[in-house]
C-alpha positions as a Markdown table, in Angstrom:
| # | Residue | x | y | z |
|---|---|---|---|---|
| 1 | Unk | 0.0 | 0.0 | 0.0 |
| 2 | Unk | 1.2 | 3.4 | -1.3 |
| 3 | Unk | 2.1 | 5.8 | 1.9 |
| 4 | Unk | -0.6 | 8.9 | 0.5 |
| 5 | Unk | -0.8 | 12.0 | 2.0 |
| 6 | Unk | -4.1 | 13.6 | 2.0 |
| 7 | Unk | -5.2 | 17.1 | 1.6 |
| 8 | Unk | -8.5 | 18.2 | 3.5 |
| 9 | Unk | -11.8 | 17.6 | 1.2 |
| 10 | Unk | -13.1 | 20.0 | -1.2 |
| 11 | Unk | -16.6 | 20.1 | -1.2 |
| 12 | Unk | -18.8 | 21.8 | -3.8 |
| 13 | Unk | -22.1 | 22.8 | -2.9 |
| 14 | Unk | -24.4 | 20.1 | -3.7 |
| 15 | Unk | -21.5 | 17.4 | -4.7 |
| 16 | Unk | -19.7 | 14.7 | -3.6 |
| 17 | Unk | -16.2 | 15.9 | -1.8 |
| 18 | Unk | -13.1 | 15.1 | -3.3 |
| 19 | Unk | -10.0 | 15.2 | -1.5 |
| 20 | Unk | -6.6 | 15.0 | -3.3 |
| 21 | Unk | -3.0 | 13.2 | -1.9 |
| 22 | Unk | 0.6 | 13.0 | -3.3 |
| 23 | Unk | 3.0 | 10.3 | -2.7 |
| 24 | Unk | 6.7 | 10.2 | -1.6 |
| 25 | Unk | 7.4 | 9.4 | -5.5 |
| 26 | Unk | 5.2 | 12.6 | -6.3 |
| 27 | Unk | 2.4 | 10.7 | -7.9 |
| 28 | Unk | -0.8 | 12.2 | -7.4 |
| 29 | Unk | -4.5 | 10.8 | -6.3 |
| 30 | Unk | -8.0 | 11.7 | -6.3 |
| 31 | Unk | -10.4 | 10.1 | -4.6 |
| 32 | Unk | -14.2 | 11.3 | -2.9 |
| 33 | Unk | -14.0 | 11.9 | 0.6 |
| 34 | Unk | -14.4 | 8.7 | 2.9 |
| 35 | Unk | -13.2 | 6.5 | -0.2 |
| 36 | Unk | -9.5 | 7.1 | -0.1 |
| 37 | Unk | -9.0 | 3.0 | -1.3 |
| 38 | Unk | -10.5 | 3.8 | -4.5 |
| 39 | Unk | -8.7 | 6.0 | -5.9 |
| 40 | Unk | -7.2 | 7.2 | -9.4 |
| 41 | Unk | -3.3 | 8.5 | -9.8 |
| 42 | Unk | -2.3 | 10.7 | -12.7 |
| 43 | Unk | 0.2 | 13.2 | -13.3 |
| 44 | Unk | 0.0 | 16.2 | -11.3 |
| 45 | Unk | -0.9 | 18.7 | -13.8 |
| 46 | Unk | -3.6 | 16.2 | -15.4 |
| 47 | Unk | -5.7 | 15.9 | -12.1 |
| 48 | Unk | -4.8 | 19.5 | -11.7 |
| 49 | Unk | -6.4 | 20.4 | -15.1 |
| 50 | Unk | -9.9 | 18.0 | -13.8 |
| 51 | Unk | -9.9 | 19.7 | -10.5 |
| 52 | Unk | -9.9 | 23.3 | -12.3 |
| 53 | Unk | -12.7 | 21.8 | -14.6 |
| 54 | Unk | -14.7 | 20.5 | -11.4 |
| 55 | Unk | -14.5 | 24.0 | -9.4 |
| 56 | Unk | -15.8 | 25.6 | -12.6 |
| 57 | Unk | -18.6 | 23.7 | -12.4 |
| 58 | Unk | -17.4 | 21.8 | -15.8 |
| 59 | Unk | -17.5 | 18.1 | -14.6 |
| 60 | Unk | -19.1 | 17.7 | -11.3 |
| 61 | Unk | -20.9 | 15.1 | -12.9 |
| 62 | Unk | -17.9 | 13.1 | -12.8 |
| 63 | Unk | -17.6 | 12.5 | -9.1 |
């Protein structure tokens, strides 16, 4: 099991929360809030580009 450290949730009004981590490796995570196990990794700037897309209101349908 990957050691991931977690950032507090984001939570959009009306959403799931999201909350995202980084490794010791640098590899980043997303995962809702509560299910940390089931996660997805990407680079950073790709799950920075869906989080930008979520706050905008772009893809909250995705969570």
């Amino acid at each position: 099991m990957r050691d991931i450290r977690w950032e507090e949730p984001f939570c959009a009004e009306g959403s799931a929360c999201f909350r995202l981590g980084i490794d010791e490796e640098g590899n980043a995570y997303i995962a809702v809030a509560g299910a940390e196990h089931a996660y997805v990794t990407d680079t950073r700037e790709a799950l920075r580009t869906l989080i930008r897309e979520i706050k905008a209101g772009k893809a909250d349908h995705l969570l």
